[in-house]
N, C-alpha and C positions, 0 to 999 in steps of 0.2 A: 495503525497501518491502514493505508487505503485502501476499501473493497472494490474488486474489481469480480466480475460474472464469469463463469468458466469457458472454456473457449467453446467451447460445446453451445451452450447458452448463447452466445454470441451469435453464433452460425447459424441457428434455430432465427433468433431475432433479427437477423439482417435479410434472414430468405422471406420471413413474414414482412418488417417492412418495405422490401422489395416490391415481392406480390400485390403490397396493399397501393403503392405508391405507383406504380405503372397503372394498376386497374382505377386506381382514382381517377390519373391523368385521364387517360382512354376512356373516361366515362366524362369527365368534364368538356374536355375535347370533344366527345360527340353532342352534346349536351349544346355547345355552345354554337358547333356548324350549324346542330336542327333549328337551334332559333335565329340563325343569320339567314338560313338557308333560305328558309319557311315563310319569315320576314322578310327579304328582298322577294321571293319570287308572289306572294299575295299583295304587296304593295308595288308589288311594277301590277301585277292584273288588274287590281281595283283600280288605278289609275289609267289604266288602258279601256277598261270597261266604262269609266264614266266619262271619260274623251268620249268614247264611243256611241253613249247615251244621247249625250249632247249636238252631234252631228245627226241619229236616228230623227232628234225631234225639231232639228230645226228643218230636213227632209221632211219631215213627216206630223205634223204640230196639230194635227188633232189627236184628239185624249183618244179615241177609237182604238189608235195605231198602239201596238202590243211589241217592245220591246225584246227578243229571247236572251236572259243574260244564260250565262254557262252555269252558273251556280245560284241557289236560292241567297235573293240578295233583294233588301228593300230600298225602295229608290225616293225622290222626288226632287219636283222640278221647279222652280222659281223665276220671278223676275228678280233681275236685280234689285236689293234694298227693298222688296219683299215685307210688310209687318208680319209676313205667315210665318217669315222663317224663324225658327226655333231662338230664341235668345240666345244661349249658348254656342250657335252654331255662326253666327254674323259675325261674327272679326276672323274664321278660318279662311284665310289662303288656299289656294290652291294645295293639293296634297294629301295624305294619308294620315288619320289621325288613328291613335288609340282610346277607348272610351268607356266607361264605366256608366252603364243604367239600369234601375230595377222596372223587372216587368210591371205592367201594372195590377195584372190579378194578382198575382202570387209575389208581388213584392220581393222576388229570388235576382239576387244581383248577376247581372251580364256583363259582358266583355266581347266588345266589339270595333271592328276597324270602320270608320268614317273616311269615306271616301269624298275630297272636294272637288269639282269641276269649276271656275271661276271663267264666265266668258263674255262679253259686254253686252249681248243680249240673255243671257240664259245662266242660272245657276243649279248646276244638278249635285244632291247628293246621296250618295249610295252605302249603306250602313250592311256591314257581313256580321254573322255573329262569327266571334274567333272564341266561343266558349267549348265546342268538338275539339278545336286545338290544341286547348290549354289543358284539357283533359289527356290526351293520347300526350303533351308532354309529361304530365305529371305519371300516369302510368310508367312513360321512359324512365323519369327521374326513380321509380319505385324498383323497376326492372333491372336498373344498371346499378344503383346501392344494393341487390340480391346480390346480383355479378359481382360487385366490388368486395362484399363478405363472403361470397363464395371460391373469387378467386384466393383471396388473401387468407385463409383455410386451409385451401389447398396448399398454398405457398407454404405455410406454417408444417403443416405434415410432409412435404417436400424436403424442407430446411431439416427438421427431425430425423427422415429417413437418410440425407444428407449426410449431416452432421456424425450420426454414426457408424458410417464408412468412411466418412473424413477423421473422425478421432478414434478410430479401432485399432488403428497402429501406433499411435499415438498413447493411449488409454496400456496398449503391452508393453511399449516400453516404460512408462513409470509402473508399470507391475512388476517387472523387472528388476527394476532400478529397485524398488523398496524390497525385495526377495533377498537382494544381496545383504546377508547380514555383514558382511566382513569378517567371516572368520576364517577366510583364506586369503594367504598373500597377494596371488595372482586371482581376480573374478575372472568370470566364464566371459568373452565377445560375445557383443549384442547383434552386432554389424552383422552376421548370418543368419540371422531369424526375420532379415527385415530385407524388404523388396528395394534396389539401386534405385530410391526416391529420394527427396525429403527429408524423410523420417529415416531411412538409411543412410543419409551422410550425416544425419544429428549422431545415428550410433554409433559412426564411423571414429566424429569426432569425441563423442564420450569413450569410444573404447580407446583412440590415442592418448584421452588426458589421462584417462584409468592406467593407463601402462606408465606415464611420465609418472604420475601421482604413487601409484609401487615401487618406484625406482627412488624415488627420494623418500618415500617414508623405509624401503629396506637400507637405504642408504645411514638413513638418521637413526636408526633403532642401530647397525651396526659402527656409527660413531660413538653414540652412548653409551653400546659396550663394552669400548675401547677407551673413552676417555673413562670410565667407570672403574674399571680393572687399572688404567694406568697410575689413577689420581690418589684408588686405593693402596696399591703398594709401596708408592714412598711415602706416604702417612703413616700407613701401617710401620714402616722404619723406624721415621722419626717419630711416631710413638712407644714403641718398644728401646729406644736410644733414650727416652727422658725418661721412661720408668726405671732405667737401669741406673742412671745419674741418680735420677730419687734415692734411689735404694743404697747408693754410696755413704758412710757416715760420714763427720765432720765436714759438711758443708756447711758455707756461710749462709749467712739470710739472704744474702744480695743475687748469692748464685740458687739458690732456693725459687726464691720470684721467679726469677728472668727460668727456673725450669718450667714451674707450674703456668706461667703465661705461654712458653711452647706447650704444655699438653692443653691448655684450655685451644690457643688456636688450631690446636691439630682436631679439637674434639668439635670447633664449630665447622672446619672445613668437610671434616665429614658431613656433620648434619646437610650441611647446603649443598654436599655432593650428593649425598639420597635425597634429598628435597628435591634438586634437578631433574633428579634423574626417574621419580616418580611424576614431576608434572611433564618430561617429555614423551613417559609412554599413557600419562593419563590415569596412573593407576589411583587407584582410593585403597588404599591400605587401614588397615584397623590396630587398635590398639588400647592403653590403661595410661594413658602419660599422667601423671600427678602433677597438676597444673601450679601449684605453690613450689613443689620441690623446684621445677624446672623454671623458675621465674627467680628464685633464690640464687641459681647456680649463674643467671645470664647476667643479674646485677653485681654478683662478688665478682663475674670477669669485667664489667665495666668499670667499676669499681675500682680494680687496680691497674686498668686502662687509663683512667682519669690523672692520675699524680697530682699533681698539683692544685689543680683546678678544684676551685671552692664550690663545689659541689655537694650539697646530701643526697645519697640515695638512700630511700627508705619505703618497706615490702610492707603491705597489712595485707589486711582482707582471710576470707574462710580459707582454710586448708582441709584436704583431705576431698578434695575436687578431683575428678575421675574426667578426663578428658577421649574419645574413644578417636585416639588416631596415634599415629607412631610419635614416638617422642621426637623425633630430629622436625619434622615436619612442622609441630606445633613449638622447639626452640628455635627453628629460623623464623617462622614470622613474630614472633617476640622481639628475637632477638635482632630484627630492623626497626621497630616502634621503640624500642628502649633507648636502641644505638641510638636512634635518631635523636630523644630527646636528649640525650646528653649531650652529642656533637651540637647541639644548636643550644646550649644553656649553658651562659658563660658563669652564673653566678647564679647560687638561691637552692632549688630543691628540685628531685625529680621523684615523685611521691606513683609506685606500681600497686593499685589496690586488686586485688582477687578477688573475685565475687564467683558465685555459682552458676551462671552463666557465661562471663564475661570479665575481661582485663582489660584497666582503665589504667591508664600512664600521665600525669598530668604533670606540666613543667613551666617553670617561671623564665622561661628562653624571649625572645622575641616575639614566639606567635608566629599563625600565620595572615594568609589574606584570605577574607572572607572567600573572592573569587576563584582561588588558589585550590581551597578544599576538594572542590569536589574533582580537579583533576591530578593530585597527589598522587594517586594510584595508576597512572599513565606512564606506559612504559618513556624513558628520557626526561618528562617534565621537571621541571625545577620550578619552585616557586620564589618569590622574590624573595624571603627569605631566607633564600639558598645561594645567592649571590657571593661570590669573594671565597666560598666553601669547595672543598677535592668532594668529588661523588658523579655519577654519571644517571643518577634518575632510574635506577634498578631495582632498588633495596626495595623498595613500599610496590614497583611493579609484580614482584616473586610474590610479597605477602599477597598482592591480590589477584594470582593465577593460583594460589595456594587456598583463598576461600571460596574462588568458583569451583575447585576443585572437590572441596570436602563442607562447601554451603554453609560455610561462617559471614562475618561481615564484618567488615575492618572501616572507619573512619577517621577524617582527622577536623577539629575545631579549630578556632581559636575561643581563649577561655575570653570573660568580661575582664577579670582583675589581671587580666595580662599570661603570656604565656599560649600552651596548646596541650590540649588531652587527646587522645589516641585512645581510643575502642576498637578491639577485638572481640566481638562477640561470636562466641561457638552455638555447636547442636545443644539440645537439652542434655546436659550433664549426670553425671551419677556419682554418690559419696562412695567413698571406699571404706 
């Protein structure tokens, strides 16, 4: 299953990366105005300033005459093409340069704007140091990453204190919700303990499904009363009618059978009637089944099921296996893995071994398909096997509401040499 964060969790981490993501912006943003700002307004000056230089000295063209610029700013002044002028500095155009040079005492690197004047008698240029700038920015950049994990802190503990005002009503009703054990028909309404929110139409709608949902489970529990009690009494009939016929002398053999096969099916319809009727209320009932005796009785009823059909059935395995569940229970899921193989084995063997854990059925039928197996146990399926055959895909679905029920485990193969084996495997067993 995929991990997903609690909602709680979430709300904490979205109010933090909220906080963090505004105060980034808002620090980047200012970050980016101060160095456009700061940048146009020093290179429109220096270029104003050394316009300005250049007109003082063409007024004014002896060295004598004293300049006053606004800011400490080193200058000089050239003829055109010049060999004074600086190597470096002879191919700049008019304009604002940025510049990287080490002093020369202290060899400590600077950064500074060059300023060009380009004029056909006179070439001035004016050098600011922008190393104070570069400073009070990085200070910024220091100031507003403080801000940026101060705000984003905040946010964090925001989102926290948040968070658990936003999930406190939320947090009572699954406290709620899990209090209710079910041991009353009707549960208590939610929908008054919670404020016309949100969270109060959620309880609104769980207290209508909780009403729908008691109405059909009383509903269901008093059909299975009914069909329980009704299904019992005309069994209960016709079995008390074929013990009486038994107990007549001078019957024939033919009416003999055709008795015993009425009490045998009268004795499987029960089973599958308490079988049902325990997986519909879910109960786990206990019990001593002897799992050889009960395996002996379901093959003699196949058995004379069979007629004609060249068939062996035949029982091994331990006896005196103690199975801890009612007996009807553990004869209907048998008694659809046994049916089974023999409905589907036209010819050859159908060999039921007992073991101390576990009932193995194995039969020389068709087989099935590998792909087939692991959906056998699905309520309606049929597997290809099952084609051209009466059955509605039920039988092997009961056996397997009947091991989620009491934690056995039922599968079907196909064998190599042909055919299919059926395992039922139970809880750990005890001899008797």
């Amino acid at each position: 299953m995929q991990y997903r964060r609690r909602l709680r969790s979430r709300i904490i981490i979205s109010f933090a990366l909220l906080g963090f993501v505004l105060t980034a912006l808002f620090a980047a943003a200012t970050l980016w105005l101060r160095s456009v700002t700061e940048n146009d307004l020093i290179d429109g000056w220096l270029q104003n300033e050394a316009a300005n230089f250049v007109e003082f000295k063409r007024r004014n063209p002896s060295p004598a005459a004293q300049f006053s610029f606004s800011r400490q700013i080193e200058f000089w002044v050239f003829r055109p093409h010049s060999p004074n002028i600086p190597l470096e500095w002879r191919e700049l155009a008019s304009g604002v340069y940025e510049i990287e040079d080490r002093e020369a005492g202290s060899g400590e690197l600077r950064h500074y704007k060059l300023a060009v004047h380009q004029a056909s008698d006179i070439v001035s240029y004016l050098r600011y140091d922008f190393s104070q700038e570069e400073l009070s920015a990085q200070q910024l950049q220091f100031a507003l990453l403080a801000a940026v994990a101060a705000f984003s802190l905040l946010a964090l503990l925001l989102g926290a204190w948040f968070s658990t005002r936003v999930m406190r009503p939320v947090s009572d009703l699954a406290t709620r919700l899990r209090s209710f054990s079910g041991g009353s028909i009707q549960p208590e309404p939610l929908a008054p303990h919670f404020a016309n929110d949100e969270v109060g139409q959620l309880a609104a709608a769980l207290d209508d499904y909780s009403d729908r949902l008691t109405d059909l489970v009383r509903r269901d529990r008093e059909f299975n009363a009914d069909v329980s009690h009704e299904l019992r009494t005309p069994l209960a009939v016709i079995r008390g009618a074929a013990e009486l016929l038994l107990a007549q002398p001078g019957l024939n053999d033919k009416t003999l059978g055709r008795l015993r096969r009425i009490e045998r099916a009268v004795q499987q319809c029960t089973d599958l009637t308490n079988a049902l009727l325990m997986l519909s209320r879910g109960e786990r009932q206990h019990g001593a089944t002897d799992l050889h005796r009960v395996v002996e009785q379901i093959v003699e009823s196949n058995r004379t099921a069979l007629a004609n059909k060249p068939i062996e059935l035949i029982v091994d395995g331990a006896s005196g296996v103690l199975i801890d569940a009612p007996e009807p229970v553990v004869a209907v899921a048998l008694s659809n893995l046994i049916g089974n193989a023999c409905k589907y084995t036209a010819e050859g063997e159908v060999r039921v071994s007992v073991h101390d854990d576990r009932v193995e059925i194995r039969d020389s039928g068709p087989g099935i398909a590998a792909e087939d197996a692991g959906r056998l146990f699905e309520r309606g399926y049929r597997g290809k096997s099952a084609e051209g055959s009466r059955g509605a895909g039920i039988g092997l679905a009961i056996v397997g509401r009947l091991c989620e029920l009491y934690g056995w485990d039922a599968s079907l193969a196909p064998r190599p040499e042909g055919g299919a084996i059926a395992v039922l495997r139970f809880n750990p067993p005890r001899r008797s």
